[in-house]
N, C-alpha and C positions, 0 to 999 in steps of 0.2 A: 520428356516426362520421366517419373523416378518409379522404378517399379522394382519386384523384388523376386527372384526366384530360391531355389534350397540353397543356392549356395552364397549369395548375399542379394546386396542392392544393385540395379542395373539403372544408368541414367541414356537416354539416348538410346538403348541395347547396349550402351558398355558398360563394363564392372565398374562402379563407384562407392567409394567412401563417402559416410556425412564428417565432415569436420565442421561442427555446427558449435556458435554459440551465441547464450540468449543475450536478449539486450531490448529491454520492453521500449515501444514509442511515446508508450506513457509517462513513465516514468526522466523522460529527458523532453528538453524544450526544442518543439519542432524545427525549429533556427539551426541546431546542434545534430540532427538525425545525420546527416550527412557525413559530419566532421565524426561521430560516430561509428556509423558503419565503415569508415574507410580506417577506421583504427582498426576494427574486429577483422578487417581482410588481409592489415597491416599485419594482422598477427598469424596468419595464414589457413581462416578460417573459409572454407567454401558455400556457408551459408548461417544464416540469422533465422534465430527463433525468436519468437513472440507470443505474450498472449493474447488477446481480445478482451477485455472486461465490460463486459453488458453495461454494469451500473455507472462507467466513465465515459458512454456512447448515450445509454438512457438518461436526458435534461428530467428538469422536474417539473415541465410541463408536458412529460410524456413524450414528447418528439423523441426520435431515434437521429443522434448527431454523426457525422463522418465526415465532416470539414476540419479545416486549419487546426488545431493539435489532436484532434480524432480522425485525422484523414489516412486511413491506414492502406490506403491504394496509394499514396504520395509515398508513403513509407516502403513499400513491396518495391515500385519503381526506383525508389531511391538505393534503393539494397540490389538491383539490378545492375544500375549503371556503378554499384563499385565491382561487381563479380561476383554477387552472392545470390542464391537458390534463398526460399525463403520458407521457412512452416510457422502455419499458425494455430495456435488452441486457445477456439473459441469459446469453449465451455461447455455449456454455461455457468460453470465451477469451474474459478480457474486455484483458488489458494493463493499463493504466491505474495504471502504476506503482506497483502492487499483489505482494504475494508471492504469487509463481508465475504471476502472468496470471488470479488464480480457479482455478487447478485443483488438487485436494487434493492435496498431496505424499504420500500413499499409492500415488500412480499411480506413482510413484517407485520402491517397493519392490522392485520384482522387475524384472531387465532384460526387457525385449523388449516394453514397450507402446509402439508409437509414436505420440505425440502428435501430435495437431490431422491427423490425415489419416484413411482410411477401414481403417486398420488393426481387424478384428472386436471385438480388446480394448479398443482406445480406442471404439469406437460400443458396447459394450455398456457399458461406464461412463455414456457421456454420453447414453445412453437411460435409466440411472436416474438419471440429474439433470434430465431432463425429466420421468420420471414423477414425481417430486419437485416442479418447479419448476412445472411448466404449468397441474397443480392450483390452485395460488396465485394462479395469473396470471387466470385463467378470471371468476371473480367480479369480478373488476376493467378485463374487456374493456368500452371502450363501447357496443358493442354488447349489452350487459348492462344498460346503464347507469351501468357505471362509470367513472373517469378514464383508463385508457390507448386510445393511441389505435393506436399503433403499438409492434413489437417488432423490435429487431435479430437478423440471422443472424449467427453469431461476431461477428469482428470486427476490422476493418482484414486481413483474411485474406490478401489477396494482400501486402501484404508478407511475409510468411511464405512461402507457395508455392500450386499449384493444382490442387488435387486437385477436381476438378468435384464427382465421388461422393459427398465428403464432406459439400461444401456440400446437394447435393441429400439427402444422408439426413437435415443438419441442416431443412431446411427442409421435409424431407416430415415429421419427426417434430414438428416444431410443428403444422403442420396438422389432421397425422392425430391430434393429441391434443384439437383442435377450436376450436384460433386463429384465430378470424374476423377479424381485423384485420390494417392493413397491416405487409405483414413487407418490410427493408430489408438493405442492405446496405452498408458504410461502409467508402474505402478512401480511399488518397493520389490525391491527384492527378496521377499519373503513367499514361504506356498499361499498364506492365507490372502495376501495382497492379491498377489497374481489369479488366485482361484474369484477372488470377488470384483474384478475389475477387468478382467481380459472379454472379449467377444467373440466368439465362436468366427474364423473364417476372415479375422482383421489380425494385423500383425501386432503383437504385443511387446513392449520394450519397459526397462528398468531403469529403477532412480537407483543411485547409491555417491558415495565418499570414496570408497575405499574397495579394495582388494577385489579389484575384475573378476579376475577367473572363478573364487567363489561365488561372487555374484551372477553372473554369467551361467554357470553351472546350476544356479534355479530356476534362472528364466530358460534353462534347457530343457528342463522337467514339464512346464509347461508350452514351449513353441521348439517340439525338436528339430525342425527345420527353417531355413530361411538367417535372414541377417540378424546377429545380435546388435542391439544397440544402445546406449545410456543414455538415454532420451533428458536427464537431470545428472549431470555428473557435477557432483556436489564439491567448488573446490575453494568455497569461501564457508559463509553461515551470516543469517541477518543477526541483528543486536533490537536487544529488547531495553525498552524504558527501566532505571536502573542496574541494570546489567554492566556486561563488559563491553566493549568493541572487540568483535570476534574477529580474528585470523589465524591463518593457517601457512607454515612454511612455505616459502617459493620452493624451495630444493625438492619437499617433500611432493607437494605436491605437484611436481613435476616429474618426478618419479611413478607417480599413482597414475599419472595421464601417460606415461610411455607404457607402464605395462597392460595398459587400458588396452591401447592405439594396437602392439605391441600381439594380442590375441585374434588382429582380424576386425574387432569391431567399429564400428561407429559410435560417434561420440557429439555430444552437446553441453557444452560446458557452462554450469548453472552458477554465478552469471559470469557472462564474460563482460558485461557491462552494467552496473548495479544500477546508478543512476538514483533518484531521490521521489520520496514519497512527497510531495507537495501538498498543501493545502492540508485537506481531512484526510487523506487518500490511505493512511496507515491502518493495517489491522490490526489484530488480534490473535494470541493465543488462550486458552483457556482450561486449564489440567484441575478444575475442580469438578466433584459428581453431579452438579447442579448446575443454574445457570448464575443464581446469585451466590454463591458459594465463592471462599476466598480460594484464588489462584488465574487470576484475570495478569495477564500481561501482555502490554501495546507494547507495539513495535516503535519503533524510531523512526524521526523523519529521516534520517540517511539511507539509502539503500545500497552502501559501499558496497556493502557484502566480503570486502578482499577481494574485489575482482580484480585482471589481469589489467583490465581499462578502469583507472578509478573513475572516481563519483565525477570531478572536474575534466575527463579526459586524460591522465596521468597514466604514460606508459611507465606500469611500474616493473619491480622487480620477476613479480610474476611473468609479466607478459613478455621478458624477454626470454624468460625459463620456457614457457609453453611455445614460443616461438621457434626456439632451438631442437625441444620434442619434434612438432609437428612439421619443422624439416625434413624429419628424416622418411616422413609416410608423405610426404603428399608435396611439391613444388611452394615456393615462397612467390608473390609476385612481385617484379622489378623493381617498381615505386621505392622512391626513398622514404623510408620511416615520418610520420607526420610530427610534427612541431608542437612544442608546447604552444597551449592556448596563453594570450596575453592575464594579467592579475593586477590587479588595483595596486596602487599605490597606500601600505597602509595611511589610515587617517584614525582619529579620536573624536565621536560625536558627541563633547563635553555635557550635554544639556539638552534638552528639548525645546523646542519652537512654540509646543502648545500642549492642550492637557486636557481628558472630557473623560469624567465618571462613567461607566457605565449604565451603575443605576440609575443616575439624571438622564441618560441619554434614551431609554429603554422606546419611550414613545416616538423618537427617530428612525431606530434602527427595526423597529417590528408594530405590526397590530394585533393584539391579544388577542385570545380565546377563551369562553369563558367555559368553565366546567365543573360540575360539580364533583371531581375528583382530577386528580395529578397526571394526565394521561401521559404515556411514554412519549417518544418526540413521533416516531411512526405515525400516530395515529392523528397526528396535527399536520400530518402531511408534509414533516421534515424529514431530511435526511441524512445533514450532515451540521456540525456546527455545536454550539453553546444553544440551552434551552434554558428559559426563566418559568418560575412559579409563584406566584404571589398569593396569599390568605390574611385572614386576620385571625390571630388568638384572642378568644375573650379574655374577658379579665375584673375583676381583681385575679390572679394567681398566683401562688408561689410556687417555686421554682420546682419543675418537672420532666423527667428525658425527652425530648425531643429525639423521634427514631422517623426513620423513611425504609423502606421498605424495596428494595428490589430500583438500587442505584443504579445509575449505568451511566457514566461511570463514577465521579471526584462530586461531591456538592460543595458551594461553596452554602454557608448559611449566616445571616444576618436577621436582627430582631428591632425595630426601628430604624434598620440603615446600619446598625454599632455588625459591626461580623461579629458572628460566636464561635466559629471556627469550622474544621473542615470534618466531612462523612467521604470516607473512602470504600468501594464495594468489597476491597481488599480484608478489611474487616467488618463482616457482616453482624448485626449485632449493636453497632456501635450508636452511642448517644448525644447528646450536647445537651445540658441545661438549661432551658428557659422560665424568665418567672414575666406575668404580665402587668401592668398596672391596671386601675382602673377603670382607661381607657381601654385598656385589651394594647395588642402588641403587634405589628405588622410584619408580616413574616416572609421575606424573601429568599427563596434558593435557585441558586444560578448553578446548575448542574454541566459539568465537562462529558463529553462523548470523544474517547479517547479513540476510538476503532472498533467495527464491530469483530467479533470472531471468525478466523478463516480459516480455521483450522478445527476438527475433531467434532465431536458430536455436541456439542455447545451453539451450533451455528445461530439457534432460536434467541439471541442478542439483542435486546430490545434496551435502547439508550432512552433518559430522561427518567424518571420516575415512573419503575416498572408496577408498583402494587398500593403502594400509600404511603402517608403519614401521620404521625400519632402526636399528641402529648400527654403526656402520664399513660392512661388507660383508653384515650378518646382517639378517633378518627378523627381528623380535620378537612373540611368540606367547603366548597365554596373557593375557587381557583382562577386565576386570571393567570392562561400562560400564553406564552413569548416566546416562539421561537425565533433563533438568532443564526439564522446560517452567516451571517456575517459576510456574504458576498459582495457586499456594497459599501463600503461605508464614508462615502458621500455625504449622506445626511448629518454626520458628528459636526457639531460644534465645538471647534479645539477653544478653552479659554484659557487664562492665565497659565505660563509651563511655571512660574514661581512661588503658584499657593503649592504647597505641600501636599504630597500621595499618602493616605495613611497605609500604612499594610494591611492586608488584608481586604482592602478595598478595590475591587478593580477598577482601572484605568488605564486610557488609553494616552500612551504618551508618541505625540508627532516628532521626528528629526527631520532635519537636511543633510546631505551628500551633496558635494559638488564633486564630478568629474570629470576629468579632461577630454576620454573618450570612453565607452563603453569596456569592459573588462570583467574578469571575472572577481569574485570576490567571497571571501565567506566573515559571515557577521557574528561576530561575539558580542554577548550580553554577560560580562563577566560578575555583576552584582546582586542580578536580576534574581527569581526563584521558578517560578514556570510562567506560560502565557502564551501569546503568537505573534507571527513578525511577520510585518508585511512591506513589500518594494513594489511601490508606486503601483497600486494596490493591487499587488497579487499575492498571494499569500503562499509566503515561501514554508513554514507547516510551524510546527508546535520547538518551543524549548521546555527544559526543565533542570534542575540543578541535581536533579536527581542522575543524571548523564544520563547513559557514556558520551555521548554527544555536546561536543563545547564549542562547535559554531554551525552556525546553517550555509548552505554552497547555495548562493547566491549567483547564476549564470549570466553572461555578459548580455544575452538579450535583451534582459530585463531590466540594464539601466539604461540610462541616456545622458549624452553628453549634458553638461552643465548640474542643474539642479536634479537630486532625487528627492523623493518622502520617503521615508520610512517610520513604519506606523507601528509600537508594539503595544500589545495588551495584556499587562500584567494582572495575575489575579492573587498574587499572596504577598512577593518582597519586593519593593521598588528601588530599581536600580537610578544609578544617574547618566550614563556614558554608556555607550554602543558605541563598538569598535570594527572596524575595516580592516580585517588581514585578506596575506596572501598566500598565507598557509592553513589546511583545514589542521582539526583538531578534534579527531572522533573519539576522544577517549583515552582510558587505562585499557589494556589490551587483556587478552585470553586466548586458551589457544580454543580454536571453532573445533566443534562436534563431530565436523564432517568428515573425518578422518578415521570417525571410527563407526560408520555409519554406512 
């Protein structure tokens, strides 16, 4: 077991270092956890951090999942048999550049839950996510004999705010569920952080980039005794939708990790394994005063981060720099250094196989809801994905702005089918002119849910059309929506790939891959403009031309010898060709933040 006295950590009853770094199971494809973890040991780390995300364990029929790529006891076990101690932070806030923070966007649905404080609706939620979660965790205490050693309370909290109650009900309901192991707590390195997030009688430990000993030296202010540790040691940075691809020196930052190591403390290195946002999975940040307010930035589906182990498994430059450090505190073990993973042979998807509109398709892929107003996607009882709105404009009219009202996030908008063009929440305010005939006008808007916010006091994120829509001076009433989590899409009828795409029009365009044997591979869409890609139908997450990101990591499990599909859904520029490298391609570069941080 791992416990701690004034003068550090004790494992066993002997003095122990953490050399810990993270590497989500989430974020990597279960097939890979393994080849994984045996990098992260390769580099001579003595244990794996994790976090837990309630909302990628809670299905949306309310089940609580923890099988096959949620089976976080296969993961603990598997981090055992390479040599590694393991901690997990369950939450129920995890951040982590994740949609929502981990919290189901069902807590969404109805005003007045107020998140991460001791509000009774939010604690009876996240009391069934512990009676959910702690069960799991239990079998896996080492005090059991299994590999966790330690558990986090939320997380980075005092940024947020500090409601003492909260933390103590989070931390009496671990207990009281029968947590015998050390429970933590992880904030910045600042007074105000650590004043609003520490708990009275649990060990307190700090995020930072850069310069230990100052850092160090606040978290001494508040825990004058006991192990110091960097429970986040920041030695990459994520990348946001138009942004740069962030990195950060090998040299440098191997230098910031020795004089870490260097004072004594313990260390967790944030990430040592980035691995990739799939599907919807990506968050958000949010730096405007309001919710709809401009300053909305999603994350990317990459979650390279500059780790030492990249997105593909790539021992990079890094990880031999931190390998070299971490010789010098703590033994390397024998094993010969692991192997590149095999990579596709590039190929050129000249063309598509087949072709199927969206809007034709809408009565396949979802069954409407009818309403007399635009409700957000929450309260349709979605959660993740593309949402449709349908009305009609009377008419005769002449041409009028066309506004919506508390976006969340991209609309696209069409008037008989013709696109009129795009509303972004980025610019609030913004209009399109529509005029009607007649007949009146049929008014479609296919709204993107880019990630909800997981970051800062913006959390209340509600996607699809948060308040309304107008034309001229009028409300428009009367709505038929469609939600489109797009988990399936079986039902599409591909037809013709050689009638012509117009822009602006989404569709879904079918390829084939043939290959010899499974491989890794990352997909470019080099014509395209934004949309989603999918292999053989799992959905590998979102592109955009807007970068940093210029191919998606594509992992070998997820082909299969001979034929693949791949399925993309453009919704603005139709490309003609998807390409098969064996090289990723995250972008123009920058240097990351974390260095001064």
């Amino acid at each position: 077991m791992l416990d701690y006295d004034d003068t550090g950590f004790r494992r066993a009853g002997a003095p122990h270092r953490i050399i810990s770094g993270a590497l989500h199971y989430f974020r990597v494809h279960p097939d890979l956890w393994d080849d994984r973890l045996r990098r992260l040991r390769a580099m001579g780390a003595n244990t794996v951090d994790t976090y837990v995300p309630w909302n990628f364990h809670e299905l949306s029929s309310g089940e609580v999942d923890f099988t096959g790529w949620r089976d976080i006891a296969r993961f603990a076990w598997l981090a055992r048999a390479n040599g590694l101690d393991v901690i997990l932070r369950p939450g129920p806030y995890i951040c982590a550049e994740w949609e929502f923070g981990g919290l189901p966007a069902r807590l969404l649905a109805a005003d007045g839950v107020r998140l991460r404080c001791a509000d009774p609706a939010f604690l009876a939620e996240v009391d069934g996510w512990f009676d959910a979660v702690v069960p799991e965790i239990l079998p896996l205490l080492a005090s059991r004999g299994g590999p966790v050693v330690a558990v986090q309370v939320e997380n980075e909290y005092g940024s947020y705010g500090d409601d003492a109650g909260y933390l103590a009900h989070l931390r009496d309901g671990l207990l009281g569920r029968g947590l015998d192991c050390l429970l933590f707590t992880t904030d910045g390195a600042e007074d105000a952080m650590q004043q609003g997030g520490a708990i009275p009688g649990q060990l307190a430990t700090a995020t930072f980039g850069s310069r230990a000993a100052e850092r160090f030296a606040v978290l001494r202010r508040h825990q004058p005794k006991g192990p110091l540790t960097a429970m986040e040691f920041w030695i990459g940075w994520f990348d946001r939708v138009g942004g740069p691809h962030h990195v950060r020196d090998a040299g440098e930052s191997a230098r910031s990790l020795d004089e870490l190591l260097a004072t004594g403390a313990s260390v967790n290195l944030y990430m040592a394994h980035g691995g990739t946002n799939f599907g919807f999975w990506s968050g958000a940040n949010h730096f405007g005063a309001h919710p709809y307010d401009a300053g909305y930035e999603p994350a990317s589906t990459s979650y390279d981060y500059d780790a030492p182990i990249g997105e593909a498994g790539e021992l990079t430059e890094k990880f031999h720099a931190f390998r070299s450090v971490i010789a010098k505190y703590a033994p390397l073990p024998d094993a010969a250094l692991p192997e590149p993973a095999p990579r596709v042979a590039p190929q050129r998807l000249a063309s598509p196989t087949g072709r199927a509109r969206l809007l034709a398709s809408l009565d396949a892929l979802s069954t409407p809801v009818r309403s007399a107003t635009p409700e957000p996607m929450e309260r349709v009882g979605q959660s993740l994905g593309l949402i449709h709105y349908r009305t009609r404009v009377p008419g005769p009219r002449p041409a009028a702005a066309l506004r919506i009202d508390g976006i969340g996030d991209r609309a696209h908008v069409f008037a008989d089918g013709v696109p009129l063009g795009v509303l972004d929440r980025n610019a609030p305010g913004g209009t399109l002119p529509l005029e009607s005939g007649p007949a009146g006008a049929a008014l479609d808007i296919l709204v993107e849910a880019l990630g909800r916010v997981n970051y800062g006091p913006q959390l209340d994120d509600r996607k699809g059309i948060g308040r309304g829509v107008s034309h001229g001076s009028q409300r428009l009433f009367g709505w038929e929506i469609r939600p489109l989590p797009l988990d399936d899409l079986g039902p599409l009828a591909f037809g013709d790939a050689t009638a012509p795409a117009a822009d602006g029009d989404p569709v879904f365009h079918r390829f084939e891959a043939a290959l010899d044997a499974p491989a890794d591979a990352f997909v470019a869409l080099p014509d395209w403009g934004r949309g989603l890609l999918w292999l053989n139908g799992f959905l590998l997450g979102r592109y955009t031309r807007q970068g940093p990101q210029r191919t998606l990591y594509a992992p070998a499990p997820l082909w299969r010898a001979g034929r693949n599909e791949l399925v993309v859904l453009e919704l603005e520029t139709h490309g003609e060709a998807v390409e098969l490298r064996d090289t990723p391609d995250l972008g123009p570069t920058a240097a990351a933040p974390s260095a001064d941080y």
